[in-house]
MARMITI-479528 format. One record per atom (N, C-alpha, C, O, CB): x, y, z. Coordinates in steps of 0.1 Angstrom, whole numbers, padded with zeros to 4 digits, always signed. Each point is the difference from the previous one (the first is absolute). Glycine has a CB too. Layout:
<nodes>
XYZ ...
</nodes>
This chain:
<nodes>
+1104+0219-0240 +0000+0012+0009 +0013-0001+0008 +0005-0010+0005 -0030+0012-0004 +0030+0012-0001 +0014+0001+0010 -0004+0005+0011 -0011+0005-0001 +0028+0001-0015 -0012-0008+0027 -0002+0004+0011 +0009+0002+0010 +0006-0010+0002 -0021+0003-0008 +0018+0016+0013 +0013+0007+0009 -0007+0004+0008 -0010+0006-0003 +0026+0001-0010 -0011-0011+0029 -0007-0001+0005 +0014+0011+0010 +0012+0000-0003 -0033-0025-0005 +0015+0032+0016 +0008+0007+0010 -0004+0008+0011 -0012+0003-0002 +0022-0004-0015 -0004+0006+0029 -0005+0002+0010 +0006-0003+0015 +0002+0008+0009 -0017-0009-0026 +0018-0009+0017 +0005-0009+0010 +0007+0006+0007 +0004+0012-0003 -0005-0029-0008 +0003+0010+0022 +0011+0006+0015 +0002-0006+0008 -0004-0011+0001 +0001+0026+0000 +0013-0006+0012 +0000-0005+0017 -0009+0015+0001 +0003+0011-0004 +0026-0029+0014 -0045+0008+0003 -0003+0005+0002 +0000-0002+0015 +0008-0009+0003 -0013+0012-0025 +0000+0001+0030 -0004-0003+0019 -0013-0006-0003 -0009+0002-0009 +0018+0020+0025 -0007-0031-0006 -0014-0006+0003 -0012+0014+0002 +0002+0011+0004 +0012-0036+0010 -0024+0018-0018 -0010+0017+0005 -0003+0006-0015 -0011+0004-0002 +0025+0004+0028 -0001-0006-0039 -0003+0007-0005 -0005+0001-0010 -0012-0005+0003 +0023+0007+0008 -0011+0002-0023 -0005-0001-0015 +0010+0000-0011 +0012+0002+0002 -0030+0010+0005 +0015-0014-0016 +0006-0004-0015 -0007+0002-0007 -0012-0002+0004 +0022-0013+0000 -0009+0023-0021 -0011-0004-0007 +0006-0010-0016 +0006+0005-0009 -0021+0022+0022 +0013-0035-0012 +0006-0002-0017 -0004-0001-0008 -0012-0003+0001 +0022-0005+0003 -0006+0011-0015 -0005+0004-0019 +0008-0015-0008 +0009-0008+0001 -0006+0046-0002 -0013-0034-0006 +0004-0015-0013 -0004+0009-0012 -0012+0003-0003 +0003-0030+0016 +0020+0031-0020 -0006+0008-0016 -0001-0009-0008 +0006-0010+0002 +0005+0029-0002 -0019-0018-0009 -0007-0006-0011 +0002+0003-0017 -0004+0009-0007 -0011-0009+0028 +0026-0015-0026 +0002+0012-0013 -0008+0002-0011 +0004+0002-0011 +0017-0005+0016 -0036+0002+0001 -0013-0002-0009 -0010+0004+0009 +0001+0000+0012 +0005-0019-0026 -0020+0024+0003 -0013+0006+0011 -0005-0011+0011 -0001-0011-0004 -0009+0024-0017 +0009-0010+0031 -0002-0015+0007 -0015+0002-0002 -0006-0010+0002 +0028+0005+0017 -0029+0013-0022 -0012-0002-0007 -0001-0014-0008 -0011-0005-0002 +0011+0031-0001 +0006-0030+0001 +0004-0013-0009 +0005-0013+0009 +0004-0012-0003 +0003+0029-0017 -0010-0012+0029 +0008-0011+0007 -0009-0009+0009 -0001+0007+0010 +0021+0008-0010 -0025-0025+0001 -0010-0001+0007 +0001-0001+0017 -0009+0004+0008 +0001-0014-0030 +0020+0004+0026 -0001-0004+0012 +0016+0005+0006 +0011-0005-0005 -0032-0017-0001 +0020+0032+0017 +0016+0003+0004 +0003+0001+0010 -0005+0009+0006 +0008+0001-0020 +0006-0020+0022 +0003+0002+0011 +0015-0002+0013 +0011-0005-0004 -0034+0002-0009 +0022+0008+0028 +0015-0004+0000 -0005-0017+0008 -0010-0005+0004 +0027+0036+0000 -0001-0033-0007 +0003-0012+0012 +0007+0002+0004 +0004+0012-0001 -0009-0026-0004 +0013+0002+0015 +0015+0005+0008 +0006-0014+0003 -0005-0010-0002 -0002+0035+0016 +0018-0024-0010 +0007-0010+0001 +0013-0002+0014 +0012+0003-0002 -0021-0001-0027 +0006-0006+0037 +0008+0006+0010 +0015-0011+0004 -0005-0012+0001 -0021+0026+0010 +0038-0014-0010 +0008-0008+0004 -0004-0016+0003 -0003-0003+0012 +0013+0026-0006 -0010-0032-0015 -0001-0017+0003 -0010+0004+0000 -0002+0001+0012 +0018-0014+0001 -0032+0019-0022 -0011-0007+0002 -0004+0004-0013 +0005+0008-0007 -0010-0009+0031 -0009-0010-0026 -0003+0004-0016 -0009+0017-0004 -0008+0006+0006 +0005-0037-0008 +0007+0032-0009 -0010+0013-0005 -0017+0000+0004 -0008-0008-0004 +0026+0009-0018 -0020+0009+0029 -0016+0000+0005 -0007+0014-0012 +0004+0010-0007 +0002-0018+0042 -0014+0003-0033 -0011+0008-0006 -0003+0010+0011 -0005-0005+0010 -0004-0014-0026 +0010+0035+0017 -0004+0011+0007 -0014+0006-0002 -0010+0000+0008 +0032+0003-0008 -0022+0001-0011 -0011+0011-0002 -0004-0001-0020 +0009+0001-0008 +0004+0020+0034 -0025-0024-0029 +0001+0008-0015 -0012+0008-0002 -0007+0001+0009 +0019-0019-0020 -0015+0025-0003 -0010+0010-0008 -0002-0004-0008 +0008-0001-0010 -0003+0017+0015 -0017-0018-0006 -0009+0001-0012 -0011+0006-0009 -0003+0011+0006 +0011-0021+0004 -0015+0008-0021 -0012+0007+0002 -0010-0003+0010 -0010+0007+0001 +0014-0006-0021 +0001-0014+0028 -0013-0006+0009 +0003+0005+0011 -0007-0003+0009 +0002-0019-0017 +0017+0032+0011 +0001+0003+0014 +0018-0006+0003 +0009-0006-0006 -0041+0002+0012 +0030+0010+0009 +0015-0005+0005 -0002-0010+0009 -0010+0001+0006 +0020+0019-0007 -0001-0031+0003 +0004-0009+0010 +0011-0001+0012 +0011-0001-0003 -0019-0006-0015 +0006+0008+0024 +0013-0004+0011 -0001-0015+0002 -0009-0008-0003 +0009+0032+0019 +0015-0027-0009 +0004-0015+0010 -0005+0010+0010 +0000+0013+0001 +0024-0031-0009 -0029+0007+0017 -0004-0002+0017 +0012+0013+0005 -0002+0011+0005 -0005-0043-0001 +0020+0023-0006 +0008+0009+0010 +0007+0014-0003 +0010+0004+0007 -0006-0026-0001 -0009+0030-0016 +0000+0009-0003 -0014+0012-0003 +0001+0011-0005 +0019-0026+0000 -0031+0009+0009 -0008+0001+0000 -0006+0013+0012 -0002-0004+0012 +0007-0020-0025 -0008+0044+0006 -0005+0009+0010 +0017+0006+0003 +0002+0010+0006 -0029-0026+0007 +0038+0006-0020 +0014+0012+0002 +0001+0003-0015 +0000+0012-0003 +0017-0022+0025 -0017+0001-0030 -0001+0004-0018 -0007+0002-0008 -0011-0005-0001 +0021-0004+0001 -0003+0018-0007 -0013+0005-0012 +0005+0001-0010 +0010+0007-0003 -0024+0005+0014 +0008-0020-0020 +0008+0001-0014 -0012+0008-0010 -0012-0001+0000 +0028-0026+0003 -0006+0033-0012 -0010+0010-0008 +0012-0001-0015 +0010-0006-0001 -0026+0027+0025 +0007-0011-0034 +0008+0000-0011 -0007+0014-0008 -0012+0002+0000 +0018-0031+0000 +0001+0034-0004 -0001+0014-0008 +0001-0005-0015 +0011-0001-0007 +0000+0017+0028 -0020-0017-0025 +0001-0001-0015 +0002+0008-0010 +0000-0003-0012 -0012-0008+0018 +0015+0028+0000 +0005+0009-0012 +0018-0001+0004 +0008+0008-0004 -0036+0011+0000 +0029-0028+0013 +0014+0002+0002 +0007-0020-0003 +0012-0002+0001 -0017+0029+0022 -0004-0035-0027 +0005-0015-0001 +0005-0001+0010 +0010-0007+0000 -0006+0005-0020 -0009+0007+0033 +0008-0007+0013 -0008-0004+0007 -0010+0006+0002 +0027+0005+0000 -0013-0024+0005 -0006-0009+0010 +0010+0005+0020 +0012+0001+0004 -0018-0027-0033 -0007+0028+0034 +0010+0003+0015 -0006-0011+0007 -0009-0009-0002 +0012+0037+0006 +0009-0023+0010 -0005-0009+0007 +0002+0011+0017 +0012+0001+0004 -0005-0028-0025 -0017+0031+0026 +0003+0008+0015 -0002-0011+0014 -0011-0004+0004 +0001+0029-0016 +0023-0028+0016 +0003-0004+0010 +0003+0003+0010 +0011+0005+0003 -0009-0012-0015 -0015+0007+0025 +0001+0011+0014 +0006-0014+0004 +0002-0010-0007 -0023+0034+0012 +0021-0020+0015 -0002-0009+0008 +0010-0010+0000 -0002-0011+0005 -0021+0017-0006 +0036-0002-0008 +0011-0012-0002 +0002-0007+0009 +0003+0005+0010 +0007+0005-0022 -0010-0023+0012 +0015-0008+0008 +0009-0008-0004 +0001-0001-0012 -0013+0001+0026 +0019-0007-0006 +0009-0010-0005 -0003-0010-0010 +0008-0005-0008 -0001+0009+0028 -0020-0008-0018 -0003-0011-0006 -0008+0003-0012 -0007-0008-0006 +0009-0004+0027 +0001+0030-0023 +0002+0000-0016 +0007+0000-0008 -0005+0001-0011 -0006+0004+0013 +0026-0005+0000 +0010-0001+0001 +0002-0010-0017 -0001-0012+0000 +0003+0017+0032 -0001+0003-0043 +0000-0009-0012 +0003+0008-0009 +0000+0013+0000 -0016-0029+0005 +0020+0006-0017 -0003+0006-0013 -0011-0001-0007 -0007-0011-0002 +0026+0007+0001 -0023+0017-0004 -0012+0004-0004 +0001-0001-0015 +0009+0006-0006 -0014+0010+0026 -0007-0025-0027 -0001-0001-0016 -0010+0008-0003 -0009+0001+0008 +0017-0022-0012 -0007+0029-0009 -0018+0000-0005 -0001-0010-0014 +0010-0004-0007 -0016+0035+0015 -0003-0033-0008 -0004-0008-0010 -0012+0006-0008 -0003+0011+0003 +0011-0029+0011 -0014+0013-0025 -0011+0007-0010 -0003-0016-0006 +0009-0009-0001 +0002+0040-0008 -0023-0032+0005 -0007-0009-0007 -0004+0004-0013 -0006+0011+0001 -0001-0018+0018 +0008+0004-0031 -0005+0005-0010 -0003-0011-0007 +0009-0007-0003 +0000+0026+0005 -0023-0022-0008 -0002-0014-0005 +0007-0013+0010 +0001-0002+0012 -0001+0015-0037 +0005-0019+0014 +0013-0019+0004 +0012+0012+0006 +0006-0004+0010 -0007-0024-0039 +0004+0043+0025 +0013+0003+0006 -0001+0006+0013 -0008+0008+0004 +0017-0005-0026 +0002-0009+0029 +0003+0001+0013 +0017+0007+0004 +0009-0007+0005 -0029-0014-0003 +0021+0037-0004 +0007+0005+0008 +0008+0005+0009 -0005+0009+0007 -0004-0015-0016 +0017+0005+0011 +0008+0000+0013 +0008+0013+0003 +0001+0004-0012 +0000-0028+0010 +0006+0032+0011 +0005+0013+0004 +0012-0010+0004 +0000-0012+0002 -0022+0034+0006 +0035-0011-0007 +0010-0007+0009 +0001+0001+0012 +0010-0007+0003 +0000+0008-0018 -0016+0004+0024 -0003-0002+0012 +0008+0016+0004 +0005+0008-0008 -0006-0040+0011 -0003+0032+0014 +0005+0009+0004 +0000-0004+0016 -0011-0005+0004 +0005+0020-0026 +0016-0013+0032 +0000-0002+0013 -0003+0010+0009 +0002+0011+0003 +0012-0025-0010 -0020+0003+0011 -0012+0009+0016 +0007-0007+0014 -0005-0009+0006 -0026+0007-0020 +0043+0009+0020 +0000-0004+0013 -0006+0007+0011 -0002+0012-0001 +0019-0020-0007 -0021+0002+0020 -0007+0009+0012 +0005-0006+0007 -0001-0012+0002 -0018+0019-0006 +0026+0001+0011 +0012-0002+0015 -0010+0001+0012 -0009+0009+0000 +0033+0006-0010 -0023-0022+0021 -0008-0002+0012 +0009+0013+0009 -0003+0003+0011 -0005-0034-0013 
</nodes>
């Protein structure tokens, strides 16, 4: 699976973002899809994913993100209220399919204080 991921910005603290990850296959097929991020000098975290079993958040994104996915469109989102600094990253999506795992080229999320 290909994945392009886009969206990203400078935003203000306070505000929103939404980002898309296109899919160059039904993600009907896909079992498991989700973003992470990766912010200056720290390792890639796990954010948010979708499944058939439902959605997950991390703690610290947790009541500001919502990740969803439109399946007549192969896109995975991601709506980001309530920004701050310390979300301040590059944003991956990823997809599970079987052993294959993935990856989008990222896209940058800054939030200015």
């Amino acid at each position: 699976v290909q994945l392009q991921a886009s969206g990203g910005g400078l935003v203000q603290a306070g505000g929103s973002l939404r980002l898309s990850c296109a899919a160059s296959r039904n993600v009907l097929s896909i079992t498991v899809m989700g973003w992470y991020r990766q912010a200056p000098g720290k390792q890639r975290e796990w954010v948010a994913d979708t499944s058939r079993a439902g959605t997950n958040y991390a703690d610290s994104v947790k009541g500001r993100f919502t990740v969803s996915r439109n399946n007549a469109k192969n896109t995975l989102y991601l709506q980001m209220n309530s920004l701050t600094p310390e979300d301040t990253a590059v944003y991956y999506c990823n997809a599970v399919r079987g052993p294959v795992v993935s990856w989008g080229q990222g896209t940058q999320v800054t939030v200015s204080s």
